[in-house]
C-alpha positions in Angstrom: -124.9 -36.8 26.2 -124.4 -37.2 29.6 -126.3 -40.1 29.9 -125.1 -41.4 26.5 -121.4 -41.1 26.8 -121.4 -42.8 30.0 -122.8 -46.3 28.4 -120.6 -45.4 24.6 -117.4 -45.2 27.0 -118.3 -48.4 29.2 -119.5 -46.6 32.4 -123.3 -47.2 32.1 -122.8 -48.7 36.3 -121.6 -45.1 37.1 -124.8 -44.0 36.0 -127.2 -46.8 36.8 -125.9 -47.5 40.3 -127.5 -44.0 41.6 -130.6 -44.1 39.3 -131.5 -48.1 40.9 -130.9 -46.6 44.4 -133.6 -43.6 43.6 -135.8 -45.9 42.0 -135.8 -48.1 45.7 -135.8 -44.8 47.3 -138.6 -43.6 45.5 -136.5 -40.4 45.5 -136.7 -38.0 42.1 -135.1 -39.5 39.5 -134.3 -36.1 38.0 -132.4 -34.9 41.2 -130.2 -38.3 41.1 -129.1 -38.0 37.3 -128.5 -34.1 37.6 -126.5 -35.3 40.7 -124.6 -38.1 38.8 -124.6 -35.4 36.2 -122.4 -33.1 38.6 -120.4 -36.0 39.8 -119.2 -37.4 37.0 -119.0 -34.4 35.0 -118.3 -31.2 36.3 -120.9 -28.2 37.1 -119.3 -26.3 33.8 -120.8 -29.7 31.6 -123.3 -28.5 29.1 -121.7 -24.4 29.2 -118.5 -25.1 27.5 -117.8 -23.6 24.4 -118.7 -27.7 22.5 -121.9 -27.1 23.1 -122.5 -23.7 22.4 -122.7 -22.8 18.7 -122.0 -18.9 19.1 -118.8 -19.5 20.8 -117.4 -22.1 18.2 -118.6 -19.6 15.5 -116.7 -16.5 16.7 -114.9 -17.4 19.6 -112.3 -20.0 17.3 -109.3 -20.0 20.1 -111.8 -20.7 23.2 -111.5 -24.3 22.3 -109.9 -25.3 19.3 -110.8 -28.9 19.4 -114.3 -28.7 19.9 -114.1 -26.8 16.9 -111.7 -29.0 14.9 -114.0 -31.9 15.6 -117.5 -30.4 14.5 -115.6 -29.3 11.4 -114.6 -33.1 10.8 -118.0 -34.0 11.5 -119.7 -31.3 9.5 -117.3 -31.9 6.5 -116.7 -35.5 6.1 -118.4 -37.8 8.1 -120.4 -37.6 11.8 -123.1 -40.0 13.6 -125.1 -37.6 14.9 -127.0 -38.8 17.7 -130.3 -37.3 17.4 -133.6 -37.7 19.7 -136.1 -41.1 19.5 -139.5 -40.0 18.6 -140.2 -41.3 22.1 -139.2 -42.0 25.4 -136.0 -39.4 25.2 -133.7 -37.8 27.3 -132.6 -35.1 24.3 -134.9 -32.2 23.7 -137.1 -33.5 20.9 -135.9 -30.2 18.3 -132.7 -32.3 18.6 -133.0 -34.0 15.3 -130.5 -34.5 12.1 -131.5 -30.8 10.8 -130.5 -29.3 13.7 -127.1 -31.0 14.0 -126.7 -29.6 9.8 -127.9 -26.2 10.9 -125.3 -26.0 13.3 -122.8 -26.7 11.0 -123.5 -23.9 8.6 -124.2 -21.7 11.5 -120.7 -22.1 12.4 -118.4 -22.5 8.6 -121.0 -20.8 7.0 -120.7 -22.7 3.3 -117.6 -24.0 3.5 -119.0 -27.1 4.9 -121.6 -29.3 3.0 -122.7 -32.4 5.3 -124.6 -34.3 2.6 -122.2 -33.9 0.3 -119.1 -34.5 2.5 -120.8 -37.5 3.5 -121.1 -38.7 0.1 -117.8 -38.6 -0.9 -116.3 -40.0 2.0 -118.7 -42.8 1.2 -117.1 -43.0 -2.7 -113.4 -42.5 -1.6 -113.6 -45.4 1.0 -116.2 -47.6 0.5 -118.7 -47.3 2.8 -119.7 -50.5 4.5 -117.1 -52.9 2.3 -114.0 -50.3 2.9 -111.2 -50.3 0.0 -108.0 -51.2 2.3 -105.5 -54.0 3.7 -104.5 -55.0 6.6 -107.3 -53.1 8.7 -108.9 -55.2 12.2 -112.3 -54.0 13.0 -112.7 -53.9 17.0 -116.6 -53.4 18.0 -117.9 -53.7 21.7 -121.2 -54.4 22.5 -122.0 -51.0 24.6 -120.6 -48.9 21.7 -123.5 -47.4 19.7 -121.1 -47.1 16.8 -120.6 -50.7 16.2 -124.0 -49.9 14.2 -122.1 -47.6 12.0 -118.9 -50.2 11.6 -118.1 -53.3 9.8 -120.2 -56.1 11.1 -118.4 -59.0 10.2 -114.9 -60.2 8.8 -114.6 -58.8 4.6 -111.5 -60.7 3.9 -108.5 -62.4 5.2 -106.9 -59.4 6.0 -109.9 -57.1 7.3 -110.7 -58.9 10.4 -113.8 -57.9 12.6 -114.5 -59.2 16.5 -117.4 -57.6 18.6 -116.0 -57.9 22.3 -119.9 -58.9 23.9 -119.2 -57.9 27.1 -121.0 -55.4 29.7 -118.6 -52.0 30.7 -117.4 -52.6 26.9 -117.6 -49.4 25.2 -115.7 -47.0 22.6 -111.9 -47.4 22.2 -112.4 -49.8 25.1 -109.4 -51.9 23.3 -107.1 -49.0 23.9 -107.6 -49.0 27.5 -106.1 -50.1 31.0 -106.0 -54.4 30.1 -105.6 -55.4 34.1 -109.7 -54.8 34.5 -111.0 -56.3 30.7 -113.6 -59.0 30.5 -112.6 -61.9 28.7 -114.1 -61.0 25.7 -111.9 -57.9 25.4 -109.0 -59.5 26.5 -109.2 -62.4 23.6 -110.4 -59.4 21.4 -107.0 -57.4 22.5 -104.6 -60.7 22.1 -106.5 -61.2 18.4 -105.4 -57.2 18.0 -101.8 -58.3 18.7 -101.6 -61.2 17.0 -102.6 -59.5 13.3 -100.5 -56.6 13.8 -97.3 -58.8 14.3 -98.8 -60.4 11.1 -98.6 -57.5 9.3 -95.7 -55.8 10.5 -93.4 -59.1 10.4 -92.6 -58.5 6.7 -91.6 -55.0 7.5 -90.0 -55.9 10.4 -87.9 -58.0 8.7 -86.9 -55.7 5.8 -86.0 -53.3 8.1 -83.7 -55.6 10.3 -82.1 -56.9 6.6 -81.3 -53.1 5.7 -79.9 -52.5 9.1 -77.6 -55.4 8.6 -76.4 -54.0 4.9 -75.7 -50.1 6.6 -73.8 -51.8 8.8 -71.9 -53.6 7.0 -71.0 -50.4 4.7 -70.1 -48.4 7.7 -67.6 -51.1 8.7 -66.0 -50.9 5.4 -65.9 -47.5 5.1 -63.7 -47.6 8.5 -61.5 -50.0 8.2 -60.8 -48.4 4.8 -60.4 -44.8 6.4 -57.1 -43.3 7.7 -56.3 -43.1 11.3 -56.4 -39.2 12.5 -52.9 -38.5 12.7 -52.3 -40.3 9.6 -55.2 -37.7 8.2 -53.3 -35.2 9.9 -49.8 -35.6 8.3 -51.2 -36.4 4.9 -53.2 -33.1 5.3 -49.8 -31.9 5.9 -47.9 -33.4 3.2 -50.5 -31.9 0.8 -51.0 -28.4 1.8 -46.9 -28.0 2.2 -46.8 -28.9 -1.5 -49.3 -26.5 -2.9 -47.3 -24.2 -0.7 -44.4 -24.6 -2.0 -44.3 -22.9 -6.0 -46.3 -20.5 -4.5 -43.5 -20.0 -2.0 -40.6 -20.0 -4.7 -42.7 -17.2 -6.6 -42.9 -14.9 -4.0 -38.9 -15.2 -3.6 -38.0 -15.0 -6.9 -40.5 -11.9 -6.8 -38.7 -10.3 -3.7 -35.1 -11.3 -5.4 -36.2 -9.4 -8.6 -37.2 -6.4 -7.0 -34.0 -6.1 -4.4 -32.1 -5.9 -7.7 -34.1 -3.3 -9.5 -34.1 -1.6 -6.2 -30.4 -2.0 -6.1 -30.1 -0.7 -10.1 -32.2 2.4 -9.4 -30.1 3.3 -5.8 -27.0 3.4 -8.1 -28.4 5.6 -10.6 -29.5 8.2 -8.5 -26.4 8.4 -7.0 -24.6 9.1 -10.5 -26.8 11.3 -11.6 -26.2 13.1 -8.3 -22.2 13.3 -8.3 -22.8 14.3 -12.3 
């Protein structure tokens, strides 16, 4: 990989620059790539837990996504990039049932990479996808442009291949200031279908803003000011108050009297 991933991710000059110079130094060539190795990489490259099937098996919080993304690939859909009969840099045991041994070694039977493979196949389509509105952007140095759409399907799934050196995976994502042309007209072709196909929503969305503003305008010129809320508040509670408030006197009133009756009697009862 760590040849492979520099020329997928468009750095392949990162790791031919030292490989030509040892070649006209008739130095090793091994000692140059483990050096670019180091360099580029890191001396942990190759003992992280991504690598290392016992550690994504039983060691699940070491590094979640290296684990997340080999149960992606071992459940739905991976390019496994396996070793050329000859002339390879990979180990040569490095092959497709290796890659699907690893995946049961690590989710056991959960995981099923034929079959996984299959249906993601049947659910989108395989090489003539079933959606809208989707542009396919290839580059020339990405070996999955021979696993992607190769040319335009319809009006509204749009392919361009960017043929350009240093053009690699998710390349149209990146930093625009340093693009060949070819990525640059593939990024402004990016642009312009995406306004495309947002400008219907886009206007919906500004047409509903419009309306919910227009109700919340209404709704406040219609509402009361706050001390007008205030004294109508007011107004109302003081009237529910108020029977309840004639009650309680006439309640008080009746029982002074009967008070007043039962004082008397006692006191004639006492003088009889």
């Amino acid at each position: 990989d760590a040849a492979a991933m520099a020329v997928q991710y468009g750095t392949k000059d990162k790791l031919c620059g030292p490989m030509l110079a040892a070649v006209k130094a008739n130095v090793s060539l091994t000692h140059a790539f483990a050096n670019y190795t180091l360099v580029k990489y890191g001396h942990a490259f190759g003992f992280g837990c991504f690598y290392d099937t016992g550690c994504l098996k039983s060691n699940v919080d070491r590094w979640p996504e290296g684990r997340s993304w080999r149960w992606q690939k071992c459940s739905q859909l991976a390019y496994f990039q396996v070793a050329p009969h000859a002339g390879s840099l990979r180990s040569s045991i490095v092959n497709l049932d290796y890659h699907e041994q690893q995946c049961f070694d690590i989710f056991g039977d959960a995981v099923d990479p034929s079959a996984g493979v299959a249906d993601n196949i049947q659910r989108y389509g395989g090489d003539k996808p079933k959606g809208h509105n989707i542009f396919y952007a290839n580059a020339g140095d990405d070996p999955w442009q021979r696993a992607s759409v190769t040319s335009t399907l319809s009006l509204d799934q749009p392919f361009y291949l960017a043929k350009c050196d240093l053009c690699g995976h998710c390349g149209d994502l990146g930093d625009g200031s340093v693009d060949p042309a070819p990525r640059k007209y593939q990024k402004e072709l990016i642009r312009e279908y995406i306004a495309k196909w947002v400008a219907p929503w886009t206007a919906k969305a500004a047409a509903d803003a419009k309306v919910n503003a227009a109700a919340v305008t209404v709704v406040h010129n219609n509402a009361p000011v706050v001390g007008e809320s205030l004294n109508q508040a007011s107004n109302v509670s003081f009237l529910v108050l108020l029977p309840i408030l004639c009650l309680f006197l006439a309640f008080k009133a009746i029982m002074h009297v009967d008070l007043v009756r039962d004082a008397a009697a006692t006191v004639r009862t006492s003088l009889l």
